[in-house]
N, C-alpha and C positions, 0 to 999 in steps of 0.2 A: 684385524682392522688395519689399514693401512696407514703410517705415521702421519702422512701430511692430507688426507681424505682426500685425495688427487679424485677429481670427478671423473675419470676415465672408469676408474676401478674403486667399485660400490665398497662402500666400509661394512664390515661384520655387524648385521644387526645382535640390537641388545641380548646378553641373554640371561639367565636365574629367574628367582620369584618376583611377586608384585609385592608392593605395600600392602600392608592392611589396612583396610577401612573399617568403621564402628558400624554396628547394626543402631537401628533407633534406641536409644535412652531412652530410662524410665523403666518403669515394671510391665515391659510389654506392652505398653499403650502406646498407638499410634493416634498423634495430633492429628487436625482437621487439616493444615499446612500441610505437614506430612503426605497425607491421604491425597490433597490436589495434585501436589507436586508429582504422585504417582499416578495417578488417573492421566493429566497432561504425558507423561511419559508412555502409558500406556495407549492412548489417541496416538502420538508419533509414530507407533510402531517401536518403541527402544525399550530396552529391558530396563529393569530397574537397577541402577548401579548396586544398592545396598544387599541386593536378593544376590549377586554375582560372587560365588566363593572367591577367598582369594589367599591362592595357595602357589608355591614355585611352581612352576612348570616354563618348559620352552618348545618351540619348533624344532630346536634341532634334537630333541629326545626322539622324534620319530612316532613316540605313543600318545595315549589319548589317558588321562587319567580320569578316573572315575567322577568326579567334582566336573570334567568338562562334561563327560557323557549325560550327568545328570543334570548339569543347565541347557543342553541342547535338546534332552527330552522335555524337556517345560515347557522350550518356547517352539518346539519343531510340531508341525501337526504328523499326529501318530502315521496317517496314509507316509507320511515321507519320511518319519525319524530315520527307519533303515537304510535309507536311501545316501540318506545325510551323512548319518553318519559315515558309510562305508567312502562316501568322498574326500570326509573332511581326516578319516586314517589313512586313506592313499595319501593327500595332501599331505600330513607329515612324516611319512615314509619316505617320501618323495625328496622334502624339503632338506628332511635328515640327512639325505643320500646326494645332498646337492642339488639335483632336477630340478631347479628352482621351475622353468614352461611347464614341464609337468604338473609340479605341484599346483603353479596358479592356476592352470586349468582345473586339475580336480577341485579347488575350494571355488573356482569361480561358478563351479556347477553343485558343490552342496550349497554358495551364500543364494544362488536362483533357488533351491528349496525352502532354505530357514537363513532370509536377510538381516535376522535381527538377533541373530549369534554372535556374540565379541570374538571368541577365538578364530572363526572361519576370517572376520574381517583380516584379525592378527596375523594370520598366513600369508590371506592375500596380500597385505601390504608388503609385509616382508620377503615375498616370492616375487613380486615386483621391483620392488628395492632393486635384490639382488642383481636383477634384469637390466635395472638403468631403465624401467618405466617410471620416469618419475611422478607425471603428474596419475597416472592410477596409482603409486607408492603415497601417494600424500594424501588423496581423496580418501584412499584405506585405514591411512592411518589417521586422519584424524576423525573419520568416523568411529573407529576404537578406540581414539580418545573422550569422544562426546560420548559413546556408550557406558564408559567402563569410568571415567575419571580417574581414570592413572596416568604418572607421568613416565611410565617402562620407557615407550619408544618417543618422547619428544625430539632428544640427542639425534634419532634418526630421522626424524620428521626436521630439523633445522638444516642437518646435510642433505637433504633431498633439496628444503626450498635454496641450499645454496649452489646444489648443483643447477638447480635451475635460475641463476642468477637472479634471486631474490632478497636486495639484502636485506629491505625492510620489515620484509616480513621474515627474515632467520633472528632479528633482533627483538621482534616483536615477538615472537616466540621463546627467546632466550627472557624477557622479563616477566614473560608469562611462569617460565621455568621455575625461577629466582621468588618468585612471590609464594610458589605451591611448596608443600611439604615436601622437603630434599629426597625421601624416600632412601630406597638404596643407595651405598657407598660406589655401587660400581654405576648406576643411573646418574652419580654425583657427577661421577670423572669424566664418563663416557662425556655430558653436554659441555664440561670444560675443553674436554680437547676439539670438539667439534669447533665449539664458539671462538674459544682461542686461534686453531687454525683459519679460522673464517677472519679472524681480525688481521691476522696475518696476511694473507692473501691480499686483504685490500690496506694491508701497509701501517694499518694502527697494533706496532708493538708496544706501545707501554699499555694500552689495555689487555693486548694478549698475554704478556707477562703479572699485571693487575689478576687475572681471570685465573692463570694454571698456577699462579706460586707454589711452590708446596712450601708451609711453612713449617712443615715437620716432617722428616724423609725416615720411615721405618727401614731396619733393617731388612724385615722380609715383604717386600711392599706386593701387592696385588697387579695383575698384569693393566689392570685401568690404570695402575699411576703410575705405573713405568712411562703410558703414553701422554700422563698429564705433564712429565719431567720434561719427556722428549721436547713437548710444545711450549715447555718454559725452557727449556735449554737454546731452540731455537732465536725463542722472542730476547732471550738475553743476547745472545748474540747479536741481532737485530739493532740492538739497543748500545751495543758498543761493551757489554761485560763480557769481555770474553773469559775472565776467571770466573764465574757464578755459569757460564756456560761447561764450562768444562769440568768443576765439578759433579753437577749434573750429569756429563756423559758419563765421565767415572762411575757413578752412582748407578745410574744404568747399566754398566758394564758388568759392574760385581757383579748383579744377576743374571743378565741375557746378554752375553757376549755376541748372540746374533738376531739381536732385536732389530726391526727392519729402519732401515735409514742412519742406522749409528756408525755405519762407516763411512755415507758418502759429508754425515755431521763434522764425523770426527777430522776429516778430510780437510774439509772447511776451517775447520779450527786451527788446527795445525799449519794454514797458509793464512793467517792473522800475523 
């Protein structure tokens, strides 16, 4: 992903597992609320979030794990499951191997079989992303957000509305973030450095440095908080610390000596 999500050049969509979510409570009984709430979903045409396995998987694996195959046979009508299917394994074949046009075509032709599959939307959006379509990247994705209620790709869905110079809505999105369960530690990072850069860009560093603090810097940190550093190393700088910056890049350095933008940082720093 690129340090400062410069909208010329799309940042790495997210990748690992989803959160887990609870099946209904109780001893297998489903409430009459329950039961509406699923009927109403089922009238929309959407699956039911709770019925949706929720196990790692990503687009760039390339493969289809058996958990998807088997929520696409549910809701795919059998004349077309084959069909579907063999589009939406091109799709990540494709996606795996870069082809982002290829791939949104093949999903754009299994989601025309089976529309109400979260993974197929999952590709599309992220095969678009990658493309710099934004406003199909956003329509995708937060259709697999209202599908599925995960918060995997928010972080990418706030860079998309910032690419498209949104800013009300990248922040209405960032509270929307901040209310739901934090989920994964890398889903944590990933909306910090988006949100943070996005503050930055439009000039508000003491929130962007508020946002990415790290206030505990592990030894062996995760490649998401190298770039949470980065966007607090900036914002400090921003803000006139340029020692609390420069630790930071240190800290950075230890581990990826060729972490992208740490030279033109360090550059900067050094003509302070």
């Amino acid at each position: 992903m690129p340090d400062d999500k410069r909208r010329s050049r799309p940042r790495r969509p997210q990748q690992g597992g989803r959160k887990q979510y609870g099946r209904n409570s109780g001893k297998g009984r489903t409430t009459a609320s329950e039961r509406e709430a699923r009927e109403t979903r089922r009238d929309r045409g959407e699956p039911n979030v709770e019925e949706r396995p929720r196990k790692p998987w990503s687009p760039q694996s390339g493969q289809l794990p058996k958990w998807i195959s088997d929520q696409l046979a549910r809701i795919t009508p059998k004349a077309k499951l084959a069909a579907t299917t063999e589009h939406l394994m091109a799709a990540a074949t494709f996606f795996s191997s870069g082809k982002y046009g290829k791939s949104l075509s093949e999903a754009q032709q299994a989601k025309e079989l089976s529309p109400r599959d979260a993974t197929i939307r999952e590709i599309l959006a992220l095969s678009a992303y990658r493309l710099g379509r934004w406003d199909k990247a956003l329509a995708e994705l937060r259709t697999f957000r209202r599908f599925t209620g995960e918060n995997t790709h928010m972080p990418v869905e706030m860079d998309v509305l910032r690419a498209l110079d949104r800013p009300k809505d990248v922040e209405e999105v960032w509270r929307a973030f901040a209310k739901m369960d934090p989920g994964m530690r890398e889903t944590r990072n990933e909306a910090k450095v988006v949100f943070g850069s996005f503050l930055l860009d439009r000039g508000d560093a003491r929130r962007a440095w508020e946002v990415t603090n790290p206030k505990k810097m592990k030894a062996e940190p995760e490649e998401s908080e190298l770039r949470t550093w980065y966007v607090a190393a900036k914002a400090a700088h921003e803000l006139g610390d340029t020692r609390t910056a420069r630790q930071l890049l240190e800290a950075i350095e230890r581990v990826d000596i060729a972490f992208p933008g740490l030279d033109e940082l360090g550059r900067t720093l050094r003509n302070d």
